[in-house]
N, C-alpha and C positions, 0 to 999 in steps of 0.2 A: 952476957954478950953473945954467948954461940946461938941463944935461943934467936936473937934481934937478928943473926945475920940468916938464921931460918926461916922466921918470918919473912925478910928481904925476896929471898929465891922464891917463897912462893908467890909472896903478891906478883913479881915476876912473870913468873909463869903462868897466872892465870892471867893476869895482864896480856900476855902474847895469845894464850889461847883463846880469847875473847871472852872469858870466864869471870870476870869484871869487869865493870861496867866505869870507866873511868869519864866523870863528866867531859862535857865539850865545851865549858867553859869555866871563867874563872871569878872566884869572889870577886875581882874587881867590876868582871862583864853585869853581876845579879846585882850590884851594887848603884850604877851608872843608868840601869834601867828600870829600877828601882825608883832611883828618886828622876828618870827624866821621863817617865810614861807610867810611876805607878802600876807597875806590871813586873811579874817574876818570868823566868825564862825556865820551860818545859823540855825535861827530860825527853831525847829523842827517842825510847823505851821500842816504840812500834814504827815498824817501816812505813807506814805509810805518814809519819810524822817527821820521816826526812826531810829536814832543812839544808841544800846546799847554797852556803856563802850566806849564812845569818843565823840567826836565834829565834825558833817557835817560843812565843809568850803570850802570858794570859793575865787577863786583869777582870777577876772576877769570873764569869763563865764566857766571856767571851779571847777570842786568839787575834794575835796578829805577827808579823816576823817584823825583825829589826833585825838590819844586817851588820855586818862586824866593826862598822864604824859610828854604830848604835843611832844610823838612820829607820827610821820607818817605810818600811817598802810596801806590805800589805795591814791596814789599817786595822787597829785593836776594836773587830765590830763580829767579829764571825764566830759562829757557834764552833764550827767545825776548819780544819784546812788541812788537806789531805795529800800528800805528794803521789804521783802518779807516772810509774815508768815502765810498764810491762812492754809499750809500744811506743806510744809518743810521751814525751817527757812534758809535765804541766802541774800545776797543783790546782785542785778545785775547791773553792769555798762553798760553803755554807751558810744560810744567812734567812731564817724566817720560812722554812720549806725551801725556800729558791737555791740553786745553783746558780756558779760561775766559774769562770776558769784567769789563773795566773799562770802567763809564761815562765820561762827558768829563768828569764830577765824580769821579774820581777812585774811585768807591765798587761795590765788588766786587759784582755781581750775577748771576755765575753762578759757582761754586768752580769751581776747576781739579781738576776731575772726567771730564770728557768724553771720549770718545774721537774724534769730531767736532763742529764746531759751521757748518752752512752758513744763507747770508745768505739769507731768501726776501722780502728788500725789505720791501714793504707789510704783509708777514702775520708779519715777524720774523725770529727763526729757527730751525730745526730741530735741535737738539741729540739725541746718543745718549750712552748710556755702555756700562759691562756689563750694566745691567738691560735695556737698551730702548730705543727713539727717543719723545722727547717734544718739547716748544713752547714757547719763552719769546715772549713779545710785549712790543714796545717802548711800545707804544701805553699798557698796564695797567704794567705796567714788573713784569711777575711769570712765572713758569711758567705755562700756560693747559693744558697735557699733562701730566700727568708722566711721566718715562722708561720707561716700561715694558711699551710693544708694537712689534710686531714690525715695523711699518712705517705711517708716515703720511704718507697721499698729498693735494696740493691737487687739487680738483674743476677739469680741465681744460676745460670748459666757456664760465666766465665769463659767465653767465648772470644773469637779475632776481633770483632766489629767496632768496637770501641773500647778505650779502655775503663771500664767503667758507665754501665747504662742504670740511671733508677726514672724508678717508675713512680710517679706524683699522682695521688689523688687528692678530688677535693669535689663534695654534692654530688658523689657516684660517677663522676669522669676521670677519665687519665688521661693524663701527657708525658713526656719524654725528657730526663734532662742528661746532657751528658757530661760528666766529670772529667773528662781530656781536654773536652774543647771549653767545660765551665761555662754553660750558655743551655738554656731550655731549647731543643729540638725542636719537640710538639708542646703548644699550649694544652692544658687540663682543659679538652674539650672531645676527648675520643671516648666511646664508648668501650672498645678493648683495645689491648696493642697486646700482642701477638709473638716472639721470637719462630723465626721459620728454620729448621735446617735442614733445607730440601731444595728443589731444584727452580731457577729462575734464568730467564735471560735476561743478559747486561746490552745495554745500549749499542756494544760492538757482537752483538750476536752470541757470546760466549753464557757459559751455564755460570750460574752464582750460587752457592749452598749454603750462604747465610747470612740472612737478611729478618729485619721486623716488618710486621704488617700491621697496619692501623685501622681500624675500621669505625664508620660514623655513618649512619642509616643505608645511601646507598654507596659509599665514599671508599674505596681501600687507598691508603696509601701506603709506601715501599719504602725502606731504608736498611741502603747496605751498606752502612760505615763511611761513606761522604757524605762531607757535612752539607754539600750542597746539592746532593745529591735526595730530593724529595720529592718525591712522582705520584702525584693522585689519577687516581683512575674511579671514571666513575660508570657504573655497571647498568644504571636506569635503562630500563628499554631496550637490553638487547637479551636475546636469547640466552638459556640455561647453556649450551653450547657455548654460544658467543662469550657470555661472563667469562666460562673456565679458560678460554684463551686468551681473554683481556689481563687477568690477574695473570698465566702461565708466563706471558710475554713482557711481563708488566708493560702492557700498553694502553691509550686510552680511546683510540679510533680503531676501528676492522672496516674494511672496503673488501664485499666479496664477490669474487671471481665469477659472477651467473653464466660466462662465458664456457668457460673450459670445466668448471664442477672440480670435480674430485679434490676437494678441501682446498683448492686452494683460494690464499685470501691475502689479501694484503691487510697492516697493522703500523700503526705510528707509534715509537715507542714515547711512552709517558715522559721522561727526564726528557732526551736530546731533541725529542719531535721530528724526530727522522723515520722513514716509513722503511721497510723490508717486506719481504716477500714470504709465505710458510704456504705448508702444506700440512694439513692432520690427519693424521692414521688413527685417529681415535684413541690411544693408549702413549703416544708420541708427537711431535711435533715437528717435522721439518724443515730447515730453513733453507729454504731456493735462493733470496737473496739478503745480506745482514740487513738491520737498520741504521743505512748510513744514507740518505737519499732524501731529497727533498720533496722528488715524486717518483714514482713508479709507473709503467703500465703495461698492464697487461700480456701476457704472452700471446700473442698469434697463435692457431690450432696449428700445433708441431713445429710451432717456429723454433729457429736457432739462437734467437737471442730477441732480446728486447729492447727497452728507452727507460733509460733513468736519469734524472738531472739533479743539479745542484746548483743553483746562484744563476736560475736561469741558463743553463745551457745543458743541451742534453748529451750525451752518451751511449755508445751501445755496449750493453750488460749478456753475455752469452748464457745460455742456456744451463742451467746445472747440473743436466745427469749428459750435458755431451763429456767430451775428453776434461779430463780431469786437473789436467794442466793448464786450461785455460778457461773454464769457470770461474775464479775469482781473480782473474787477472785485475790489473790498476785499469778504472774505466777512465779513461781521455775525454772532459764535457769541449766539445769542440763546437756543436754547433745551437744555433739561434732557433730554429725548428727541423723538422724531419718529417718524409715520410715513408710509413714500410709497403713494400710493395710484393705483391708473391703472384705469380704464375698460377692461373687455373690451369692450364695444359700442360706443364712439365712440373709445377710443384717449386717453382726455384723463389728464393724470396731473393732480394733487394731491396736497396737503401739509398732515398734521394733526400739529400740533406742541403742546408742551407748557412752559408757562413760571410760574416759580408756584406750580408743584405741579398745575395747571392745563391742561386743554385743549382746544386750539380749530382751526377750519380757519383757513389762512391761505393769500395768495396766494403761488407759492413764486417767482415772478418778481418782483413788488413787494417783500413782505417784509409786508403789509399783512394785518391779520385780515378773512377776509372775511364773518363771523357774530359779533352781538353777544352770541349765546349763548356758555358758557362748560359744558365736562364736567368732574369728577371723575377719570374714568377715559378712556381711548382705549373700549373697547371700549361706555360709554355713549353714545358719538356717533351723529350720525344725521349722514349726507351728504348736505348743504344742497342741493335740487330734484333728489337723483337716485334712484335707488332701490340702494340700499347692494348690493343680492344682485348687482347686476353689478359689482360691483369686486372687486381685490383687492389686500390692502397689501404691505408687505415693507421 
């Protein structure tokens, strides 16, 4: 009797310590499955033969699970069925070389097609067959690729711009697909694509340090993490110079300055197609006015300021290295046209503008009319205490 209750404490104990291996089911479970699928039920021995909420079983060399109310959930056909939870929780079949995969619901989400399927954690995983390597995501719980290029790489980076950038080839081209937004960026038609982290201007004049570039014969195109945000610039036919400040600017037009020289130039930016003003020092780049302008023109030799419009009406845009407090002032589009007007003999410029249909002098620093007369025409004007023959407009 003492021996039987010693025996008792240790099975016991090795019981609790995990030191025996106590089935996880019962003669009645090997019984029922037995005679209703001809199959015996497999010891869950190896982790990777975790079954939660049923019974791994085999009939012959082939497995299937039946779950606790000795339904069939995954069908008695597969070589292999592997539970899988380092990251994402799934079991994958096997079946003839091919791969597939079973949710923890039991419910077939990838056929047993495959001829690999690897785990890339957070981003899913990477499936191929005979067509091609493609994408399922756990997250959408769908394909986000489908099978059929030639290789899909994650952007090793890990950078702000997206969450998530891979790179798709297929006949030695690339394109862009991005995993936030689940949608191909760039079609598989680039010859490279590029990660930049360096210096660019954004469409409000500001520096950007990180952005892709794309390039296709003479073609770059820009993306810096708006999805709508896609600017081609195309570089044909303009100077070695001129390139480097098309891509610096991401812009896709230059209008240069033959007037006044010393670099400066006007640029339309590529996204918004708004034009600004720079000037280049060769190693730098300066912005005289942002790109927020429908047009621009030119500075007068030493003028104080200039004409910029937007939605058809123009504005005057002040000079950039006068006082510093009122270089980027808010420009007011108030008028229909304009004309600048400067003094050969004292050097004074002036501003005759036209609003109304109407037109009058005005001061171009205030904004203020400074004659209560009113013309028809520009060229009916008379220049208020000066003698017009020493001027000239433009």
């Amino acid at each position: 009797m003492k021996l039987i209750y010693k025996l008792k404490y240790v099975f016991l104990f090795l019981s609790i310590m995990g030191l025996l291996a106590i089935p996880a089911y019962s003669q009645n479970d090997s019984t029922i499955i037995k005679e209703k699928y001809n199959a015996y039920i497999v010891d869950n021995e190896e982790e990777d033969q975790y079954i939660d909420g049923g019974f791994l079983v085999r009939k012959g060399k082939k497995y299937g699970v039946v779950d606790y109310d000795y339904n069939l959930i995954i069908p008695i056909k597969y070589k292999s069925i592997k539970y899988i939870g380092d990251y994402n929780e799934y079991y994958i079949v096997n079946r003839k070389k091919y791969y597939g995969i079973y949710n923890t619901n039991w419910k077939e989400i990838l056929e047993c097609k495959y001829t690999s399927i690897e785990d890339k954690e957070d981003y899913g995983l990477k499936i191929k067959s005979k067509k091609g390597v493609g994408w399922y995501s756990f997250n959408s719980q769908k394909i986000l690729i489908e099978d059929i290029y030639d290789s899909i790489v994650i952007d090793s980076e890990m950078h702000d711009i997206d969450d998530g950038i891979f790179h798709i080839y297929k006949d030695n081209k690339i394109g862009m697909f991005s995993y936030e937004y689940e949608d191909i960026l760039f079609n598989v038609e680039w010859d490279s694509i590029q990660y930049v982290d360096g210096e660019i201007y954004d469409i409000e004049g500001y520096d950007y340090y990180d952005y892709y570039r794309l390039k296709r014969n003479d073609s770059v195109f820009y993306y810096t993490g708006n999805y709508e945000d896609n600017s081609q610039i195309v570089t044909t036919g303009y100077s070695t110079a001129n390139r480097k400040r098309l891509l610096k600017l991401n812009a896709d037009t230059i209008d240069l300055d033959m007037n006044n020289g010393d670099g400066l130039f006007n640029a339309r930016n590529a996204i918004s197609k708004k034009w600004g003003m720079y000037q280049d020092y060769g190693d730098t780049i300066h912005i005289l006015i942002p790109p927020q302008f429908d047009s621009i023109v030119a500075y007068s030799w030493n003028a104080p300021y200039t004409m910029v419009a937007n939605n058809g009406l123009w504005g005057v845009y002040l000079w950039d290295w006068g006082r510093s407090d009122d270089a980027h002032r808010d420009v007011a589009f108030l008028y229909q046209d304009y004309k600048r007007v400067t003094s050969n003999s004292s050097g004074r410029f002036y501003l005759a503008a036209m609003i109304d249909d109407k037109w009058f002098w005005v001061d171009w620093y205030t904004g203020k009319k400074t004659t209560k007369q009113v013309w028809d025409s520009y060229d009916e004007m008379e220049l208020s205490y000066y003698d017009r023959s020493t001027y000239y407009s433009n």
